[in-house]
N, C-alpha and C positions, 0 to 999 in steps of 0.2 A: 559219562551220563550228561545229557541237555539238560540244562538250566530251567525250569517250568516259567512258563510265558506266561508274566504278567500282563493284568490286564491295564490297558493305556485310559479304558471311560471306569470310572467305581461306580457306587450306586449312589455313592456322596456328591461324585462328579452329577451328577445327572440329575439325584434333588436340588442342587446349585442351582443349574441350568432350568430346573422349572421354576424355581424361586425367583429365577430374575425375568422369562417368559411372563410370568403370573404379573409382575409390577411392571415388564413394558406394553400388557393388555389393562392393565388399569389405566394405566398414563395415556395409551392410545383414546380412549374412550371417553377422557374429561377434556371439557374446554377450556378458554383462556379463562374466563369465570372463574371455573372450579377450580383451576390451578391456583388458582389467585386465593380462592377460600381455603384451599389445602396450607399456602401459606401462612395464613393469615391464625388459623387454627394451630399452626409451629408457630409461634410466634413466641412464645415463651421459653420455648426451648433450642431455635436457633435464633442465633441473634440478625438483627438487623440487617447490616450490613453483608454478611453474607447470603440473606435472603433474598435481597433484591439481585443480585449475579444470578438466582436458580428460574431461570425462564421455563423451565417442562417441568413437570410433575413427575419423573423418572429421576431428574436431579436431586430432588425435595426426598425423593424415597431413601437414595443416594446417600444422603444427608443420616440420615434418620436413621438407616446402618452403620456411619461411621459414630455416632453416638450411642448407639446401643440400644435404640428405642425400639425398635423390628427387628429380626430374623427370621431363620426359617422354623421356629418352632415359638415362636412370640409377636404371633400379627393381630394381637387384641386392642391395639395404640393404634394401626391403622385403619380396621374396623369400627372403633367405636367417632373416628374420625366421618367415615363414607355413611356412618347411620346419620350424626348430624348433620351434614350437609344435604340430605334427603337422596343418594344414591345406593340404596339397599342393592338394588338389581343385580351392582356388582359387588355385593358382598355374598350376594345369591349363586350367583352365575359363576363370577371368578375365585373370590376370595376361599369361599367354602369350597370348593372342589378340591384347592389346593390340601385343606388339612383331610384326608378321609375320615368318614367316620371312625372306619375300623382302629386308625391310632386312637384315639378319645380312651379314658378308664372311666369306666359309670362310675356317678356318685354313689354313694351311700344316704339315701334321705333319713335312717334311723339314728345318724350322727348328730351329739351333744355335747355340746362340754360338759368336762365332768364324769363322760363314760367311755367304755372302751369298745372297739365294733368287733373285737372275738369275745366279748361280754365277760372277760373274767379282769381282772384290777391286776394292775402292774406290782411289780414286786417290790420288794426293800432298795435294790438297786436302781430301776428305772423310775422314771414318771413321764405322764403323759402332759405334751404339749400341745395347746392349740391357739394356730398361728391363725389369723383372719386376713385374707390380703388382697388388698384393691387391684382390679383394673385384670383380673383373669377372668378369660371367659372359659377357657377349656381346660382340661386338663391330661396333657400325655404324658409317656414316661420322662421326657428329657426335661419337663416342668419339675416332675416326681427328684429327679437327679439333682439339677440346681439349686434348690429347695434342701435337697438333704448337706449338700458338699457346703453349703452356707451355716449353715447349724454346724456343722461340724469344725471348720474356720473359725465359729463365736465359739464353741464352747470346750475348740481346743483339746477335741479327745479323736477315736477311730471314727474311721466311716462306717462302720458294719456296726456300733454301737447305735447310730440313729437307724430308727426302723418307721417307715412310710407306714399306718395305717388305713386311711380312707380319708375323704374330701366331700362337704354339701357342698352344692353350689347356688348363689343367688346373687344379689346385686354384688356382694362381694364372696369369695372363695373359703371357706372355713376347712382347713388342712390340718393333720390329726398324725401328730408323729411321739415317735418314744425316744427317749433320750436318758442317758445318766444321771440317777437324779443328784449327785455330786456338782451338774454342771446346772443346775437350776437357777443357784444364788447367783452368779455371773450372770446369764439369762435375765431371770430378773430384773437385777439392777438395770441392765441395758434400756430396758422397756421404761425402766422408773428414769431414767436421762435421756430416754430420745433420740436413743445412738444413731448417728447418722446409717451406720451401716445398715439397722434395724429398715429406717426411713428408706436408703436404695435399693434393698427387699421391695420393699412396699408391701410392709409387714401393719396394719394400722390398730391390731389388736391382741394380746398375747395372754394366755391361762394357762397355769399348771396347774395340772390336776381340778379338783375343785375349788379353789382358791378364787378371788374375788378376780373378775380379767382386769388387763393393765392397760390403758390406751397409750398407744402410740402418735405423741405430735408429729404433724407433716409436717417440715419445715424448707427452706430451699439447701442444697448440697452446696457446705464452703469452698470445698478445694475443686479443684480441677485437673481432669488427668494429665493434660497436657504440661500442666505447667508445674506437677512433679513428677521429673524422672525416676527419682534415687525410688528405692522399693527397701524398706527397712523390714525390721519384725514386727516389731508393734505395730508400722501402717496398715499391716496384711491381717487385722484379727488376735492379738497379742499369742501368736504360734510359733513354736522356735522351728528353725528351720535350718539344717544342714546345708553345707553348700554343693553337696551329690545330689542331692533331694533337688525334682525336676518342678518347676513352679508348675499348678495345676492351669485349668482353660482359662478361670475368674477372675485369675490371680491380680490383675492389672485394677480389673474394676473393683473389685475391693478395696486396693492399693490407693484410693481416690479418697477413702471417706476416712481421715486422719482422726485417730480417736482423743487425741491430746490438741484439738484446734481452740481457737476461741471461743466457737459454737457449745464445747461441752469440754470446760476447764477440768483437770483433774484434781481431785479429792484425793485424801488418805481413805478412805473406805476402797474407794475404787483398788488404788496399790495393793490395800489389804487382803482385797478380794482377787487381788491376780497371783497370790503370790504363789500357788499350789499350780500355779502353770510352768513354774519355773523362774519365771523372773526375782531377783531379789529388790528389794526396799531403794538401794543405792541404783540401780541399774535404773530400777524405773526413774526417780528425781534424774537420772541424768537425760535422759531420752526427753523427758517434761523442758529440761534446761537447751537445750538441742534444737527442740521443735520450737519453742519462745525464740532463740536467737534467727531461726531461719525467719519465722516470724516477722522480724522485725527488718530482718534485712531484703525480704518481701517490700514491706510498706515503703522502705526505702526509697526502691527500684522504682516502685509506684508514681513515688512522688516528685522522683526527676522524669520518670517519662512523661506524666501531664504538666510539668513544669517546659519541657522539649515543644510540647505539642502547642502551649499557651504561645512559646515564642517563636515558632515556627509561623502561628497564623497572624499572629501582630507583625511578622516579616510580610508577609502574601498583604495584606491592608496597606500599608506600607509601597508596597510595588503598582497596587491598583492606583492607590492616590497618587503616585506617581507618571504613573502612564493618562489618568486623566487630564492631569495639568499639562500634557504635552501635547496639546491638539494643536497644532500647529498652523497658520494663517490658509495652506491650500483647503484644511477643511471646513473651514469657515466658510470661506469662499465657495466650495462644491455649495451648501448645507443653502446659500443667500440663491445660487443658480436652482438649485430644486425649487426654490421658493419663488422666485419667479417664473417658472414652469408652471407650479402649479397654478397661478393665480392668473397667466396667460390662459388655460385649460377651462378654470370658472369662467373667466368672462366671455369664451366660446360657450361654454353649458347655459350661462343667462340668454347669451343672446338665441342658439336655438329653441331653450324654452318658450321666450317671449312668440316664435315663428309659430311654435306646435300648438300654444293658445291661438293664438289666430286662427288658426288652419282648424283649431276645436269650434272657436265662436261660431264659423263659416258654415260649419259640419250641423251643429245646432241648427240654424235657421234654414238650412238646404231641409231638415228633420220636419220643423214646422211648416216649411211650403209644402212637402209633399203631404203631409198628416192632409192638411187642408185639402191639398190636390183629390186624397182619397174620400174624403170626407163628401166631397160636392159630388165623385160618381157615382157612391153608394146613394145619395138622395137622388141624383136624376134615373139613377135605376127602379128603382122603388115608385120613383115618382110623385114622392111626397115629404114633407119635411116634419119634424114632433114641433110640436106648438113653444111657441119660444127660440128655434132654431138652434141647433147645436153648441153646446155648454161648451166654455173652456176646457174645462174639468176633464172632461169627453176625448176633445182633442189630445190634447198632450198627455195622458197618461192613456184610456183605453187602447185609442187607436194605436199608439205606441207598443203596447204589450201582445194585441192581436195579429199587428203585421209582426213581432217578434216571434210568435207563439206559430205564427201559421204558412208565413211564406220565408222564414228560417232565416231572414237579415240581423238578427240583434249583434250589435256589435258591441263596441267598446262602451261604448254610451248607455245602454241598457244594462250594463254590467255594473256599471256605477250607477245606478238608482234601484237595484236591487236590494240595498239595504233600506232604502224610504217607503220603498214599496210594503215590505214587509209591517211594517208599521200603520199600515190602512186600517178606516174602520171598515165596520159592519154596515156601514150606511152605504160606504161606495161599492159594497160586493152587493146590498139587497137592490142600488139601484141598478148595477152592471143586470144582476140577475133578472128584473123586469123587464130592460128591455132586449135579451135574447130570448124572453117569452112572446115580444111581442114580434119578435124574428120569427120564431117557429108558428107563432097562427099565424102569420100573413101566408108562410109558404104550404102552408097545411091547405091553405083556402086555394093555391093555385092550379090550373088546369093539369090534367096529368100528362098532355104532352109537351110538359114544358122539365119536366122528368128532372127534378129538382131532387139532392139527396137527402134521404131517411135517417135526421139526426138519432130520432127515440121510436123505438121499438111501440108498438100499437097496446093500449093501455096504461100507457107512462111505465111500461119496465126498464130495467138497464140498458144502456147499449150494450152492442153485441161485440165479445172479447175479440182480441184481433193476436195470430200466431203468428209467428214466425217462424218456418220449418226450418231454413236452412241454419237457424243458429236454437231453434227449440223454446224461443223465449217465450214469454203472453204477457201481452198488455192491455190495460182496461183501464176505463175512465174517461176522461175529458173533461171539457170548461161547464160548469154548469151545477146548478141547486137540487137537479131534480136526483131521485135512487140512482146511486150506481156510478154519479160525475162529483167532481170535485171542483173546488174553490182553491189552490193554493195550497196541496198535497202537505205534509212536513213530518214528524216523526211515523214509526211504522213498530209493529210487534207482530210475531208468528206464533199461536197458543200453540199447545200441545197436539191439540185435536186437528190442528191446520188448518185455522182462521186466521186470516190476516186484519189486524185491526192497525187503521190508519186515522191520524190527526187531520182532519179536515177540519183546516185551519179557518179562512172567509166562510163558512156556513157555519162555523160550532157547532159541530159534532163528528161524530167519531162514526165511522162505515166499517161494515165488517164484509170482506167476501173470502171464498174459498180461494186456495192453492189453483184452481184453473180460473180464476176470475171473475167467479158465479156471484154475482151478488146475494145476497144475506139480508142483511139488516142496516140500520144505522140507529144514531140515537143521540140526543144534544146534549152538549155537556153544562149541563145545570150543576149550578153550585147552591147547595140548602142551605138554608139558615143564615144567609148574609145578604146585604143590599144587592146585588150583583144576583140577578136572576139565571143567567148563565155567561160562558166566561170565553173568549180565544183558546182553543189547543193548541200547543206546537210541540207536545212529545208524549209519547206513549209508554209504558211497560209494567210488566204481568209479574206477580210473585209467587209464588208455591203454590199456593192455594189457588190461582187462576181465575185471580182477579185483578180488575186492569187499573192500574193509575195511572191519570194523567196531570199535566202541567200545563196552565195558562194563563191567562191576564186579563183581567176582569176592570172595570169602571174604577170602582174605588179599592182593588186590592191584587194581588196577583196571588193565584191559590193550587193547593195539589189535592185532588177528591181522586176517592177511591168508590169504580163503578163495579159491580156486578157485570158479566157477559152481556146481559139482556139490554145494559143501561140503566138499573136503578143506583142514583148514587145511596154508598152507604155511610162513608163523613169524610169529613176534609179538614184542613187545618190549613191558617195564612200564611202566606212570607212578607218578609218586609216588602215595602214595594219600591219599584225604581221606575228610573225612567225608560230606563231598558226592557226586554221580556229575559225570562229569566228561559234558558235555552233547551235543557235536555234534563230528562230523569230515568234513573237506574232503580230496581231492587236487587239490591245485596242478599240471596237468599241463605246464605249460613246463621246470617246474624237478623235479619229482618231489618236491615237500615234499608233507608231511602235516602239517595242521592240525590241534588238538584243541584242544578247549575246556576251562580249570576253573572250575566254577561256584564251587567253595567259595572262591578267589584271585582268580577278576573278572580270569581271563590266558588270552591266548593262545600254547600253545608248537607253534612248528616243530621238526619233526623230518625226520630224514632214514630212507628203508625201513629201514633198520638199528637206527633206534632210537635214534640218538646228533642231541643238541637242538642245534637252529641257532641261534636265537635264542626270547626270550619277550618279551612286551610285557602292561602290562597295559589293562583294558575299562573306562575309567573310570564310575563310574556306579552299576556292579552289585553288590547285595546279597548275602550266602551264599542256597544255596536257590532260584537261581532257574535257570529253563529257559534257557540258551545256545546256539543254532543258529547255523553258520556256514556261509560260503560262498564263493567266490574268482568273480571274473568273468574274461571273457575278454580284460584289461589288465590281470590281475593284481592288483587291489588286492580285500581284504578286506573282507565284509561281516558284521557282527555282531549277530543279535537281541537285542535287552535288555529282560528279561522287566520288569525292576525298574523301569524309566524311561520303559516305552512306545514306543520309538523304535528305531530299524538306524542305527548307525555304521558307518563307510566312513572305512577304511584303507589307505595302499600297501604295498607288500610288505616294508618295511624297518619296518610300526607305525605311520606318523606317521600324523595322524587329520585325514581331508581333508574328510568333512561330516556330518552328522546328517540322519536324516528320521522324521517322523512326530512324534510328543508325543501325550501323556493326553486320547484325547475320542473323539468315535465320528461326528466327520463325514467327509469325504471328506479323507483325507490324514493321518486322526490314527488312532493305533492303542490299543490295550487290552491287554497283555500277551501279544505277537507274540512267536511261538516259530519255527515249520520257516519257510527261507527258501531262495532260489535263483535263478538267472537263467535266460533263455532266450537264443535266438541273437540278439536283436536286442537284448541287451544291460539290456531290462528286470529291474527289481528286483520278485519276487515273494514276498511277507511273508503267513504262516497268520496274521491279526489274532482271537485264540481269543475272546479274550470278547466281540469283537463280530459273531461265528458270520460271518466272510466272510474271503476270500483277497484283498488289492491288490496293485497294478500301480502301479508307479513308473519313469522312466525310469533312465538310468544317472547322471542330474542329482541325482536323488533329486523330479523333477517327479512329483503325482498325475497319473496315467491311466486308473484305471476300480477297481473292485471287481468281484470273483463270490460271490455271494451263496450260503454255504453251507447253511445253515440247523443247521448244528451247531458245534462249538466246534473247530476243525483242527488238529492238531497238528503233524505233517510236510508239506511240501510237495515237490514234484519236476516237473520236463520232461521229456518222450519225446520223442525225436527227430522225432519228426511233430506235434509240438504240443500234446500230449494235458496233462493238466494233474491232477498223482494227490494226493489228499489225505488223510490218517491220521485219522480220529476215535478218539481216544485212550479217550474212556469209552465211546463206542458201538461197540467190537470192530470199526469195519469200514472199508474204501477204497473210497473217488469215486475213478472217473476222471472227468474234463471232456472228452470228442474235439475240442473245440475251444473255448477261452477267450476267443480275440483278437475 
């Protein structure tokens, strides 16, 4: 007769094999981060030094089975791990799949101490136990098994004597079993000393019957399993045990938690109480005496190995200071040649510098001959001169920024006065402003065949928006005071309804147009109730309620008021004032802070709508003088432009500084003095990179995603609820919308 063909896969084989599928889809799906916090979260239960060797999160799990913390019917250690870290998905998607419902045994929610769930009272012989035990969430039968063959180990009787009745569940597990009530007082006691064994249960509360419950302290596990081999009878649950008799699954880990350690000295009650298990009175002092000698020859062992380790590394100190002192005359001699290298190098570096000033000073005044040059053709064109004859003032800053602005020369030179410029009054934008007025009626008076272009639309309305098909874009705006042009563009906001509200900074006040560029309205930023009649804007943004605050800098104070849509202010409150403007403002809408930026302190201070500061932090990095844009995501943590460094820092909401992106350079991921920043719903980080005329995309990592290519210098950036993507050109008067970026 043929032998019957076994089979080569079991069904054990194959839940293995999902067990470890299950944990190399988890590990597939965390990053270097979350491995790092998966670490970090072991941390008290692998040590140190073996942590840093486990590079993947499949090692970490790895780890975590050869300690006995997971298995395939015990993943509530790894689960309540992925809830803290904020990775539910995959406790959703992977984890739970792995355990089916259908294993689970329903609770019993009519379960209490004290009572029994087939409602009739245990007998003379049994009693009821209930064990409370942290850190289960579910419960199947192989939980139901463990549970019972551990009771049965402490109390040192049959397995068929403990009987599983039912389990509540909640933050902790409340499990409901019968037991001998002969073995109770053993039981007992354990609870009343803390038995470790109790402890590697993670047993943290025990009642028999109705009887007052017993807490159990958690304390940390003495021995280790590694470093006892020998497996006696007393280390295993004081149970005698034959030498036919096959040690059960547990056997090892029980074998760990020595009930005669340090941790819990024995007593004559204890002996007392063993003695109905078998053991006599001599046997136990002897095993007490046994386990104190091993004891001690432990500490021993201890204390020549860090006696070893002390002299090993006063060896290794030793070898160092010895190989310092050996530097021998060749490297001196290298160390004096580098050093004359280098100082041949600087005095090449001086002496070109001194060339490239020169070749600057030359570059200047070629600036000022031509300003002039322009200056004399615009008055013999015209044919007249303003009374007085052309101001300095005139020359060297207007005419500078108009040939910048219009026939697209700004070079180096206009990049560097960028920040002085910024700093103008209100007197030089209202006289700039009067005389492009007296530009527009000279050529309004002129004949119509001399077909002169139509700056303003008939009425004084806006100019008329300008598209761009082949990339979808619109722009609108220009130089000027009247509806609808700008002064010196700089923060931007996009309400819900899709109004775009921009900081028109030299006019003060704030213009609202639509998503296609239609103008709306405007309205001046008056500040109430202080000397400062109204104030400079230079940032914008809207809080829940969809109302807009802005930040600016006023005469005698630099202020944040908060308008109504329409432009009525509703109040405001001061900030210290500097010599600087203070650069960008956020609402934090979870908590209602308001963020502002000071550029001259390199600080960020929260404030609450009242005015009164939460806390400050400072922006490590930042110079006085420079442009600061801020911005909060939707977790809460802060994001910072730093004009000074090149780079956006990212911060949580308490300051602490969680990453850097970007640095000095102009390829994909490096930036050039990025000013307006902001997020969209998907959590992207989106940076105006000004001098290298484009807007980037960054995730919430601070990973590169893409660039859009502006072709001018950006200064504010913003999101519209539908996508749309608005950007400020700060010297070209005018706003891009993008209708779509992604």
């Amino acid at each position: 007769m043929a032998a019957p063909i076994r089979s080569r896969v079991t069904e054990a084989d194959r839940r293995h094999f999902d067990f470890v599928q299950m944990l190399q889809r988890i590990s597939d799906e965390l990053t270097m981060n979350e491995t790092y916090l998966i670490k970090l979260y072991c941390s008290h239960v692998i040590p140190k030094g073996i942590a840093e060797r486990l590079t993947q999160a499949l090692e970490v799990f790895h780890k975590l089975i050869e300690m006995d913390k997971i298995d395939q019917e015990n993943l509530d250690f790894l689960e309540e791990i992925l809830d803290r870290m904020g990775r539910p998905d995959l406790v959703r998607d992977v984890l739970r799949p792995f355990q089916p419902p259908d294993r689970e045994i329903p609770e019993n929610p009519e379960l209490e101490p004290g009572t029994s769930t087939d409602g009739a009272s245990s007998g003379a012989e049994s009693a009821n136990a209930y064990l409370v035990v942290h850190g289960q969430r579910h419960m199947i039968q192989e939980t139901i098994d463990r549970y019972r063959y551990n009771l049965r180990s402490l109390c040192g009787t049959r397995r068929s004597q403990i009987k599983f009745r039912g389990y509540k569940k909640g933050r902790s597990i409340l499990m409901h079993y019968t037991i001998p009530r002969k073995s109770t007082a053993v039981l007992r006691l354990m609870a009343n000393l803390s038995d470790p064994r109790l402890v590697f249960m993670g047993v943290t509360l025990l009642q028999i019957d109705a009887q007052p419950p017993i807490k159990v302290a958690q304390g940390p596990i003495v021995n280790d399993i590694k470093k006892h081999q020998i497996v006696d009878d007393i280390e295993v649950g004081c149970s005698i045990r034959t030498k036919q008799q096959r040690a059960p699954r547990n056997w090892t880990r029980l074998s760990a938690l020595n009930l005669f350690s340090d941790a819990l000295p024995l007593h004559l009650q204890v002996a007392a109480s063993l003695e109905y298990q078998g053991f006599s009175y001599s046997l136990v002092q002897a095993l007490v005496f046994k386990d104190q000698l091993r004891e001690q020859e432990m500490k021993k062992k201890d204390q020549l190995r860090e006696q070893e380790m002390k002299d090993q590394l006063r060896e290794q100190k030793m070898k160092k200071l010895i190989q310092k002192a050996e530097v021998d005359s060749n490297t001196i001699m290298t160390l004096r040649s580098k050093l004359t290298i280098s100082e041949n190098r600087l005095k090449e570096a001086l002496e070109a510098n001194a060339v490239l000033e020169k070749k600057l000073q030359q570059a200047r005044e070629y600036t000022e001959k031509a300003a002039k040059q322009v200056t004399s053709h615009v008055t013999e064109y015209r044919g007249e001169k303003p009374l007085g004859g052309w101001s300095a003032q005139f020359e060297k800053a207007d005419v500078e920024r108009h040939l910048a602005a219009y026939e697209g020369t700004a070079g180096d030179e206009v990049d560097s006065g960028e920040t002085a410029r910024e700093e103008s009054t209100a007197k030089d934008a209202e006289k700039s402003t009067e005389g492009d007025k007296k530009e527009r009626d000279k050529l309004s008076t002129q004949q119509p065949d001399q077909k002169q272009p139509t700056l303003v639309e008939a009425g004084g309305a806006a100019p008329r928006t300008t598209r761009d098909s082949r990339q979808g874009k619109i722009t609108y705006g220009g130089a000027g005071s009247e509806p609808g042009k700008f002064r010196l563009p700089r923060g931007v906001v996009v309400s819900s309804s899709n109004e775009i509200f921009v900081a028109d900074k030299a006019n003060k006040r704030v213009q609202v147009h639509t998503t296609e560029g239609i103008y709306l309205r405007h309205f001046p930023t008056v500040v109430p109730g202080t000397e400062d009649k109204d104030m400079v804007p230079h940032d914008v943004s809207m809080d829940g309620n969809g109302t807009l605050w802005a930040v600016g800098r006023g005469e005698s104070a630099d202020h944040v008021v908060q308008y109504s849509t329409d432009g009525t202010a509703m109040t405001q409150f001061h900030l210290q004032k500097s010599r600087y403007s203070h650069g960008g403002i956020v609402l934090d809408m979870r908590n209602s802070h308001i963020l502002v930026t000071d550029a001259e302190r390199g600080e960020v201070e929260v404030f609450l709508p009242d005015g009164s500061l939460v806390r400050r932090f400072r922006h490590p990095g930042v110079g006085p003088r420079v442009s600061i844009y801020i911005t909060v995501d939707g977790e809460g943590n802060i994001l910072v432009s730093d004009f000074f460094t090149h780079s956006v820092c990212m911060y949580d909401e308490s300051g602490k500084f969680l990453l850097k992106v970007g640095g000095e350079g102009s390829v994909e991921g490096q930036l050039m003095s990025p000013c307006g920043i902001c997020t969209d719903s998907s959590g992207h980080i989106i940076v105006a990179d000004r001098r290298n005329k484009r807007v980037q995309m960054f995730t919430r990592h601070g990973e590169y995603v893409r660039a859009i290519e502006t072709g001018f210098k950006p200064e504010g950036v913003a999101v519209g609820p539908e996508g749309q993507l608005v950007v400020t050109d700060y010297y070209g008067n005018t706003v891009t919308v993008f209708p779509s970026y992604l």
